[in-house]
DRENTIPA-864139 format. One record per atom (N, C-alpha, C): x, y, z. Coordinates in steps of 0.05 Angstrom, whole numbers, plus 5000, padded with zeros to 4 digits. Example, Ala and Ser with C-alpha at 12.3 -4.5 7.8 and 13.67 -1.06 7.14 Angstrom:
% DRENTIPA-864139
526448865156
524649105156
526449345156
525749555142
527349795143
525850015157
% end
This chain:
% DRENTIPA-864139
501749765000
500050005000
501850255000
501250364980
502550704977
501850855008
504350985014
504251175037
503051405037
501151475056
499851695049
502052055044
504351925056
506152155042
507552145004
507351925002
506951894970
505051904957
502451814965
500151844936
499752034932
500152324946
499752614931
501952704908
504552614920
506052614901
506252484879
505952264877
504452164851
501952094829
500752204851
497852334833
498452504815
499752744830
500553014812
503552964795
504952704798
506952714774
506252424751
504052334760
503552104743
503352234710
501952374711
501452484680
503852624667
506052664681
508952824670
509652584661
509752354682
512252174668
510351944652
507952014655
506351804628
506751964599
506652174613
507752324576
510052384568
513252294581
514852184580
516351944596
514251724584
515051514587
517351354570
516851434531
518451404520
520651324516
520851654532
523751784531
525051694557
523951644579
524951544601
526451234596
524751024582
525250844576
527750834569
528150934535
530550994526
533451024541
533151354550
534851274567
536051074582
533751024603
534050834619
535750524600
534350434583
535750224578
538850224561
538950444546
540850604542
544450494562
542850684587
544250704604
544850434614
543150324623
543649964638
545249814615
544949814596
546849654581
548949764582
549849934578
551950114583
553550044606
552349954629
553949894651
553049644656
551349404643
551349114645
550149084620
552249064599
551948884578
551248544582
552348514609
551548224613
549148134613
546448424622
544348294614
543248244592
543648274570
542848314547
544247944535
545347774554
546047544550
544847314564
542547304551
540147104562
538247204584
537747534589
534947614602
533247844584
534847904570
533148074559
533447984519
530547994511
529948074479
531048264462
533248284449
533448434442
533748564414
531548414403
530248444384
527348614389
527248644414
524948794422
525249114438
528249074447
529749304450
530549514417
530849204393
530849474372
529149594367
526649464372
523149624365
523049754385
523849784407
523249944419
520749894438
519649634444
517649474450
518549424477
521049324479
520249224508
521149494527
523449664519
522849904528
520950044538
518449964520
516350184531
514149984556
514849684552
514449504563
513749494603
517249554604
517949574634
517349864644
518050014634
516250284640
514850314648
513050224623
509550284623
508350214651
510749874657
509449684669
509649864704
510949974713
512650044727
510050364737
510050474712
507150774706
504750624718
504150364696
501750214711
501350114744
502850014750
503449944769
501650284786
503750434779
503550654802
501050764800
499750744768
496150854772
494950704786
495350354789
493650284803
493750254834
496050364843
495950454875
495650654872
494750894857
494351104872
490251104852
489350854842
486550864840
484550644850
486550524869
485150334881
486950314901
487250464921
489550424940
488950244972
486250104954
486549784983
487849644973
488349624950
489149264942
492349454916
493749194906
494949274885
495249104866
495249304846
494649064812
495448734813
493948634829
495948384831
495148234803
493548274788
494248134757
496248234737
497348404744
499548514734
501548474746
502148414764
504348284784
504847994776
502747874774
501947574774
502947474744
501647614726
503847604686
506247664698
507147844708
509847944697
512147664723
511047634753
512047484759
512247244741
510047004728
510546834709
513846824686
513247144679
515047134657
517947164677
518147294690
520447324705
521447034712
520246874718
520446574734
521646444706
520146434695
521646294667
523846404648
524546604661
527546764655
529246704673
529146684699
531446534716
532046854734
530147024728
530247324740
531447214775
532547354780
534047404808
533347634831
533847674846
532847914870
534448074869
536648024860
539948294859
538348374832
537048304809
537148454794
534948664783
533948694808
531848944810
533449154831
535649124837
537249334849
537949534824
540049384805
540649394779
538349594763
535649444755
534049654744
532849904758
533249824788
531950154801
534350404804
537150274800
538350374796
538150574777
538550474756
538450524721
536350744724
533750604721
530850704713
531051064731
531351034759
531351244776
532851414764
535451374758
537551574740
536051644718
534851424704
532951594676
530651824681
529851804703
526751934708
528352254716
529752224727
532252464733
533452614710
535252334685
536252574664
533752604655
531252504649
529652654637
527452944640
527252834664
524853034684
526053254700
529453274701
531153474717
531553494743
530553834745
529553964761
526953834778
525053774763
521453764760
522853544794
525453284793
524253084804
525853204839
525353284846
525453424874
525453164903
527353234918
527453014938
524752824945
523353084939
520552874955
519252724925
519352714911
518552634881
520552374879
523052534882
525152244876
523951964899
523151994927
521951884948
519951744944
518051864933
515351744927
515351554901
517451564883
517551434854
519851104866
521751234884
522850944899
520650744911
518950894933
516650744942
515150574923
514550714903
513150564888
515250334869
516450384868
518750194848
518449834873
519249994893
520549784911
517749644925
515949734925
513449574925
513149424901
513149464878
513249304856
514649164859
518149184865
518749014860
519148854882
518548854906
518748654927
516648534933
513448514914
511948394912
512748164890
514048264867
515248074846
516747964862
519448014873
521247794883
519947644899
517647654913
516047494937
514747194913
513047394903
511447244879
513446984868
516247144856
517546964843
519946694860
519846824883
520846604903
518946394904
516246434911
514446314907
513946144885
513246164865
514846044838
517145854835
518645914849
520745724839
521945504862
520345594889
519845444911
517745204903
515345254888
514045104878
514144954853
516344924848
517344764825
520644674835
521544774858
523644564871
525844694858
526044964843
528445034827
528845294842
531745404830
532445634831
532645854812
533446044814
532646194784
535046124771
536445984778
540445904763
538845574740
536945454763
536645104757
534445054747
533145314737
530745324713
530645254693
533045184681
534045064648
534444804645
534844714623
533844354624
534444394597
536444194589
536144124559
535543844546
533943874530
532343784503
533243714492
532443474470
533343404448
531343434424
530843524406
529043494377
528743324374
526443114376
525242854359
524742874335
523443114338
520643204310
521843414305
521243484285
520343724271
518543814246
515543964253
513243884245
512344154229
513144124202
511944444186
508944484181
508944694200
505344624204
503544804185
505145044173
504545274153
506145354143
507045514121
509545614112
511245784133
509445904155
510946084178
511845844202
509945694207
510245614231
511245304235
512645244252
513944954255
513044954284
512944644283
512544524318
514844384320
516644344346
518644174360
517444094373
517943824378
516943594394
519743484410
520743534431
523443534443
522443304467
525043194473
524942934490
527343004513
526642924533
528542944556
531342724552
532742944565
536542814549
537442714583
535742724603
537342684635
535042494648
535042424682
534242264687
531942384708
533242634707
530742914723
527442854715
525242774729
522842794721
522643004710
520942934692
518843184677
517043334687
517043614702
515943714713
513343784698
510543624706
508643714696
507944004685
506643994659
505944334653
502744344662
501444474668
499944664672
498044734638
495544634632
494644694612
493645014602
495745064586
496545324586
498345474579
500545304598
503345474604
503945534574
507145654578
509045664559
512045524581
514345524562
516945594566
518845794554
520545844570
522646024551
525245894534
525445924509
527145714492
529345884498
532145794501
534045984508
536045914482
536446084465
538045984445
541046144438
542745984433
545146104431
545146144402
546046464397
545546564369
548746534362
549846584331
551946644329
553746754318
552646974346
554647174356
555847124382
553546994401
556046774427
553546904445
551547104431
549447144455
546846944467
547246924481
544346784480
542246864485
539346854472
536647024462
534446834478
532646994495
530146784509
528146864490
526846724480
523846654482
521746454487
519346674487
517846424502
515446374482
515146044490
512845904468
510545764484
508445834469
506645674491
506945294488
505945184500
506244924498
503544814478
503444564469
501644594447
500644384451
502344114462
499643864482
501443824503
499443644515
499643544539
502343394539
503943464567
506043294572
505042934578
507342794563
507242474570
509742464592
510342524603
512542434623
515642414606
516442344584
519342484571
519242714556
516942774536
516442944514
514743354520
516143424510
514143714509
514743724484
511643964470
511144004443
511444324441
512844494430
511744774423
511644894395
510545074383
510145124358
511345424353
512645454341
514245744337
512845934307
512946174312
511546244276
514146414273
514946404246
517246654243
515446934240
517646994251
517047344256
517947544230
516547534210
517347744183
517347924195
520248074180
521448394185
518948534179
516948604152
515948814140
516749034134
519748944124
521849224123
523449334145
523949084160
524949184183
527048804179
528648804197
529848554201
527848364218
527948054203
526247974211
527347864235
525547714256
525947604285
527847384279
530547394305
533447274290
533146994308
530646954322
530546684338
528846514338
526946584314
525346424307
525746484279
527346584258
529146464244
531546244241
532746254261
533746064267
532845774277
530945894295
529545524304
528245434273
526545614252
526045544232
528445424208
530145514214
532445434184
534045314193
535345444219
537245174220
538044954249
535444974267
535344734289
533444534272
534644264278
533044094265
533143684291
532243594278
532143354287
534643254303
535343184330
537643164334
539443364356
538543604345
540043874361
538743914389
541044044413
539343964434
538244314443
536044304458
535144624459
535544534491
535844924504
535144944529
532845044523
531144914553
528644984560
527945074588
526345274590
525345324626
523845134635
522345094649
520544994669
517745134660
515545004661
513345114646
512545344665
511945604659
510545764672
508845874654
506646024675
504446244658
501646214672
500546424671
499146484701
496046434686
495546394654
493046424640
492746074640
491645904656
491345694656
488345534654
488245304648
485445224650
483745194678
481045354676
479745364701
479144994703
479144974726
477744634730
474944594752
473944824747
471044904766
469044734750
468444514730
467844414712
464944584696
466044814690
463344914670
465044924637
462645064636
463345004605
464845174595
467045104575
469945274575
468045314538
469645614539
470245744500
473245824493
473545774484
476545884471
475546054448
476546274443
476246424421
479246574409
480946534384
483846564385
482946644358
485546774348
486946924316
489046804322
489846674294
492346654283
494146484301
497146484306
498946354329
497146324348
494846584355
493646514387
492846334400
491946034376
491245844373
492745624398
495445694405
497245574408
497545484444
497645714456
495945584487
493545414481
491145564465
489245414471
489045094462
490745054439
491744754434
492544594451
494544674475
495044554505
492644504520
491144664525
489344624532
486544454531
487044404500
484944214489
485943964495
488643944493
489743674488
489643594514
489543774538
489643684576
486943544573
485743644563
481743584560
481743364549
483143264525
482342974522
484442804532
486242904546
487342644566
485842584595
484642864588
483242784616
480642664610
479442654581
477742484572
474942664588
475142854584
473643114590
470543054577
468443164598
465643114584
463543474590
466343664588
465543854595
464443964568
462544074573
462044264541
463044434540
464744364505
466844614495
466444724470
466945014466
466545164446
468645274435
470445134418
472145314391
471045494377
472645684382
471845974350
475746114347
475445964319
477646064307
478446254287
479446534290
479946644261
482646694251
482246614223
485146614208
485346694179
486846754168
486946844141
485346704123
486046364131
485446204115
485845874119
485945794112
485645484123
488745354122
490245484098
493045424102
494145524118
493445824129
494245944152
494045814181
492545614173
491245494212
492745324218
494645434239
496845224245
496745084266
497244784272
496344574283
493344544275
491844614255
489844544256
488744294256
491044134236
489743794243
490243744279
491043764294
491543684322
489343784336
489044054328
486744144339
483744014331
483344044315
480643934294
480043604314
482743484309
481743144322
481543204349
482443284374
481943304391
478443514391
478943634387
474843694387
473943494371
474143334355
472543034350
472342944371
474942874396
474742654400
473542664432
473642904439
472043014461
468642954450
467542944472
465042864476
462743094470
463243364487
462243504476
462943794474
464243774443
465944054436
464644014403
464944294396
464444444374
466744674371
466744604339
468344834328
466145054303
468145324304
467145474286
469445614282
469845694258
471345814239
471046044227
473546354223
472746434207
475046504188
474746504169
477346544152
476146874130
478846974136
478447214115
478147264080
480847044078
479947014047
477446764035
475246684052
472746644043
471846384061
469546304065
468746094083
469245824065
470845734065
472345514056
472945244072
472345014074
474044864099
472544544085
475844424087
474444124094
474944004114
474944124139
473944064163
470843994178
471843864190
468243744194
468143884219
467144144218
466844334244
464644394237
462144524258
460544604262
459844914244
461544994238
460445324221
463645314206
462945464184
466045674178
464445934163
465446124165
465146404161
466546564144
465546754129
467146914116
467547164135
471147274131
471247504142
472647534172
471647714191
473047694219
470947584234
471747514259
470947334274
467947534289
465747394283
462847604298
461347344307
460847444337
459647234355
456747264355
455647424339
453247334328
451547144309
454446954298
453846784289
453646514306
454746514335
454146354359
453046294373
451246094382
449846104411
451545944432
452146194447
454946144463
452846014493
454345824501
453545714530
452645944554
451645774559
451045964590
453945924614
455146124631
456346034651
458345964648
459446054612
461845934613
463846054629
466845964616
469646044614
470746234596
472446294593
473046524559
474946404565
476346454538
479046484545
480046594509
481946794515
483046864480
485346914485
486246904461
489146894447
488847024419
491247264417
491647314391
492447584389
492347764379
493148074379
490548144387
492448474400
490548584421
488348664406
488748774374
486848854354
484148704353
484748424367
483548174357
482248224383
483548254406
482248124440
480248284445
482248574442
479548764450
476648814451
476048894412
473548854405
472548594416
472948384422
472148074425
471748144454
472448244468
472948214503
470348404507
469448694490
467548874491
464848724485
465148544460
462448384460
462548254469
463548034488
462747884509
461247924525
462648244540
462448394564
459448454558
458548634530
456148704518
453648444524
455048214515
452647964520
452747884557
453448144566
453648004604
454547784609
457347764597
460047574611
460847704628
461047604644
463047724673
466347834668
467047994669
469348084676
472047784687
470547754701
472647574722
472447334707
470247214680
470047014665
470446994640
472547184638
474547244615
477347244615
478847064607
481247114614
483447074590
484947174583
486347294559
490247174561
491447094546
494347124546
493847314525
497147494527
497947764516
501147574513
501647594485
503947534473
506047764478
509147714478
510247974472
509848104499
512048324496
513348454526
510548684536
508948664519
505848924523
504748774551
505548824567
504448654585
502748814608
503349154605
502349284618
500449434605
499949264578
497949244562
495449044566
496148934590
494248644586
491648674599
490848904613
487849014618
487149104587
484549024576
483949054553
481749284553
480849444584
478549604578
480049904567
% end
């Protein structure tokens, strides 16, 4: 809880440094590499540092954070705590290294803001940092207490069995355990972080959702390459695309991710675009090992039917469930030789549905996609709290969709 000698002070500077947030960022990360290049070798994206994405990322996250103690100052954003701990856990994030960023970040809010940040300003912006982050380090001890690891003994390497071209963008790895360590169950849902050594000698994290259900040696994940559009395209899912193959061994995290399947047994919907497909594929596949008799509702939209990736995996598992339905919509025309319940021309409109009573939600896909979809839910009196969303990518203080 914000001190009642800080929330005045940051009431009245929230809107300075939300309208240079930017530029704060910049700096700030600027500066931290500058004096730990070492992080930039297996914790941070930095392919998302060239866009300028995850920059605005930790900031934002950091801005958010502080609106919502000073607009709800009983409680604190703990679903925003709760994402960003996940992703932290499956990075191997540490407690020394939020010294490091408050360091940095505080020096940025300074060269940028000057004068403006005055003893008692500089005071009230620490408070808030160090509440954030000593709810994360709690969160993420927790985390890795509950999986028996440390943030050093979170990695595990893999071997490639498979390798499965599921669209012209996207491939699935099917990797097998190389040690004698159990397979730490995943969570229908999760992801991992693939840790890959590029070569230049850095090594690059990303994270993939999982795509079925663990058997006790094997995990499945599905990668899409990332086109430049005139920009350089993504250099780590390039690489897992062209040149890891059958054989090669990957590091992997420990499954984390806080968007999981409810098991209150009502009736679950998945509604996804494009890759978003890709948690909810884990998900399906937990359902028919668990030989599930819950009623389920697929609605998928995608360019097109060559675009729908894992779609054969997906498609047989709603066969083979008892009672699930699919619907489809594809943009370049209602097309399908899938034996699903609807396909559609165009973007995805839930007026072509008669959605359950009491369900679950759950979406995946760009925010372009979640939003409008999260408004008409809300519109047909879905509950707030019976909607629940993964947000791809470092936007994480993006992941309230009102």
């Amino acid at each position: 809880m914000l001190s009642n000698t800080s929330r005045p002070v940051i009431t009245a500077t929230l809107p300075v440094v939300g309208e240079h947030i930017g530029e704060i960022a910049r700096r700030f990360y600027r500066h931290m590499f500058a004096n730990h290049p070492e992080l930039l070798d297996g914790v941070f994206n930095r392919g998302n540092q060239a866009h300028g994405e995850q920059q605005q990322a930790l900031a934002g996250s950091v801005a958010a954070f502080a609106g919502g103690l000073v607009s709800t100052p009983q409680r604190t954003p703990e679903h925003l705590l709760k994402r960003i701990a996940h992703k932290h856990a499956s990075l191997g994030i540490r407690p020394d290294q939020y010294q490091t960023v408050h360091d940095n970040l505080m020096w940025a809010i300074v060269d940028v803001l000057g004068d403006a940040v005055t003893p008692e300003v500089a005071a009230a912006w620490d408070e808030v940092y160090w509440l954030m982050a000593n709810a994360l380090i709690n969160q993420e001890r927790g985390l890795y207490s509950a999986r028996g690891v440390t943030p050093e003994t979170v990695w595990r390497k893999w071997e490639v069995e498979k390798k499965i071209k599921e669209t012209p963008d996207v491939v699935t790895f099917v990797v097998k355990r190389v040690d004698d360590r159990l397979v730490t169950t995943s969570l229908p849902g999760q992801y991992v972080t693939v840790l890959i050594d590029m070569p230049d000698g850095v090594r690059q994290p990303r994270q993939y959702s999982l795509t079925r259900a663990d058997d006790g040696e094997h995990r499945q994940f599905s990668v899409k390459r990332v086109r430049g559009n005139g920009e350089p395209e993504g250099e780590v899912s390039a690489l897992l695309h062209d040149t890891v193959d059958v054989g090669d061994v990957l590091t992997l995290s420990l499954p984390y991710g806080d968007v999981v399947l409810d098991d209150s047994g009502r009736p679950v919907v998945f509604a996804t675009a494009g890759i978003g497909i890709t948690p909810m594929a884990g998900m399906l596949s937990h359902l028919v090992e668990a030989e599930s008799r819950l009623p389920i509702t697929v609605l998928h939209a995608d360019l097109d039917e060559a675009s729908f990736a894992l779609r054969r995996q997906v498609v047989s598992d709603v066969l083979e469930l008892r009672n699930a339905e699919m619907y489809l919509w594809y943009e370049k025309g209602a097309q399908t030789n899938e034996p699903v319940k609807g396909v559609f021309d165009g973007l995805m409109d839930l007026s072509h549905v008669d959605l359950p009573d009491n369900a679950v939600y759950y979406m995946c896909g760009p925010l372009v996609f979640m939003q409008p979809l999260r408004s008409a839910l809300l519109g047909r009196g879905v509950a707030p709290q019976d909607i629940q969303y993964e947000v791809f990518g470092p936007d994480l203080w993006q992941a309230d969709l009102d």
